[in-house]
Phi, psi and omega in degrees: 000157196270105199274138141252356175210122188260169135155198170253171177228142177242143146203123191086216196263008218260113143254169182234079212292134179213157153248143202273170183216139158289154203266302214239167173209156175269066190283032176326094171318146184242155180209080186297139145328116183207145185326142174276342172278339180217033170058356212259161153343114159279124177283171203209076198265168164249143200239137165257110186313339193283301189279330185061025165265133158303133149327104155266186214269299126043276202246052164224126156265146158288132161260169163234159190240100184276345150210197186301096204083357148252147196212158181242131167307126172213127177268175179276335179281343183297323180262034170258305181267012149283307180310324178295317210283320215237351187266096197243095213276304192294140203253059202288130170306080132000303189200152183238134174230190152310123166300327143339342187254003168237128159314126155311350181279357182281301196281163200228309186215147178254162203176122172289121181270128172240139171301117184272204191269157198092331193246029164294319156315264206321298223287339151313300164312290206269354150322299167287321183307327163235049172257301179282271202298008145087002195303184120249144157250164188271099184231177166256173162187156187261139175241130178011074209356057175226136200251111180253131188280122158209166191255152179239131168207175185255138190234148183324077118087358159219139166333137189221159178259146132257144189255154192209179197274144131268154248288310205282009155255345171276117130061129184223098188308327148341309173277031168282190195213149188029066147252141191283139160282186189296124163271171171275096186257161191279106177335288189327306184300330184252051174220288164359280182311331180290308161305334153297326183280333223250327158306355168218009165306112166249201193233145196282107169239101182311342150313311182328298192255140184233146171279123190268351162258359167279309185292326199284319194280323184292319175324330190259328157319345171273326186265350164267353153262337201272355175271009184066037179269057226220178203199121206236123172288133190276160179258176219269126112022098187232122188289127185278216165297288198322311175291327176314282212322316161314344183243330199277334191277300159321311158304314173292306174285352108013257186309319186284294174326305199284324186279347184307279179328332190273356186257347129343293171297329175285316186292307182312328166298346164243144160245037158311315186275007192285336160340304181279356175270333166285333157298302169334274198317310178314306210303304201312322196300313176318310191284350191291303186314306201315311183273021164300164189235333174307319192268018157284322188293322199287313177304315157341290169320275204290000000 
């Protein structure tokens, strides 16, 4: 089984070198997305609405946003040295109450205490100590770096942490909406009901009950592979020699259209060749008589 946590547990002068385990897992059937046109995974990027770029891991900071759109900037050592500061691998008892005396609406996760070495004694002493007085004890402990209210009790025969709420997290049963006050209920009818309660009374056996819609779902998944209903993701398009060289060749005939206009613009600015463009122009002027016509007109006349 898998530590997710070392340190101790104390009470009084007692450690307890112990490691945490998870209790519990999540068997949720997961059911990915996928194009309905080519089968494939939908990727899921972060995208910056602003900049309209993708995001790598890099160029994402924490914030906290104290109202709309404003936000105060927390770097990772501020918050590493809040986490140093609050983080406390001993894990102390506070106080031993009733289990009876916490709502179930309080608890959140369950979680295996195993003795690491050395610590088999103690985590026995207190494994039995709270079997005879019927107690839990009550501590703090930072958990994935969040400082967690939990209870220590015995589940057949180990220890176990439950991590529970603190009060300013539960709820405020008042703001539920619409609950009836006490009503004129019908004897006759809550005696019915009582006999119905009492016609379905068992002994709790947790074997008992199944998610019947986890099973109706893996069931039907199985039977849609053994009929070959399946679905294969096309893969990504990977650009060969030839398509580079093509694209390297476009690109290249690009650059030279958009550079055309500008090597124009360059030649007018020198003026080397303008000397010679002023000879020209004399010589035409000298040579416009020779090609005039009065003196054909005048032999014409005589």
């Amino acid at each position: 089984m898998h530590t997710m946590w070392k340190g101790t547990i104390s009470f009084g002068l007692v450690n307890i070198p112990v490691k945490l385990h998870a209790a519990t897992e999540n068997k949720d059937v997961k059911l990915r997305q996928l194009h309905k046109k080519c089968q494939s995974p939908i990727k899921y990027e972060k995208i910056c609405p602003v900049c309209e770029e993708e995001i790598g891991n890099d160029d994402i900071v924490k914030a906290f946003e104290y109202a709309k759109n404003k936000f105060v900037m927390l770097t990772d050592e501020e918050l590493e040295e809040i986490r140093e500061e609050n983080t406390d691998k001993a894990v102390e008892i506070v106080d031993f109450v009733q289990l009876q005396e916490i709502d179930p609406i309080y608890f959140e996760k369950s979680y295996y205490l195993s003795p690491s070495e050395g610590g088999g004694k103690a985590y026995s002493l207190l494994r039995a100590a709270l079997k005879d007085t019927g107690k839990i004890g009550v501590a703090k402990m930072v958990i994935r770096s969040k400082e967690q209210l939990a209870v220590i009790r015995v589940y057949e025969n180990t220890l176990v942490v439950e991590t529970i709420h603190y009060p300013d997290e539960v709820r405020n049963v008042q703001d539920v909406p619409n609950i009836p006050e006490a009503a004129n209920i019908v004897e006759k009818e809550l005696e019915t009901a009582k006999m119905l309660i009492e016609q379905l009374t068992a002994e709790f056996n947790p074997e008992k009950y199944q998610d019947e819609y986890r099973t109706a779902l893996l069931e039907l998944i199985e039977e849609k592979k053994n009929n070959d209903e399946t679905a294969t993701a096309s893969e990504k398009p990977r650009p060969n020699n030839v398509t580079n060289l093509m694209e390297a060749l476009e690109a290249s005939l690009k650059r030279a259209e958009t550079a055309k206009p500008a090597k124009p613009a360059a030649k007018k600015k020198t003026t080397a060749p303008a000397p010679a463009k002023k000879t020209t122009t004399t010589n035409k002027k000298t040579t416009a008589p020779k090609k005039a016509t009065p003196q054909k007109k005048t032999k014409k006349n005589a």
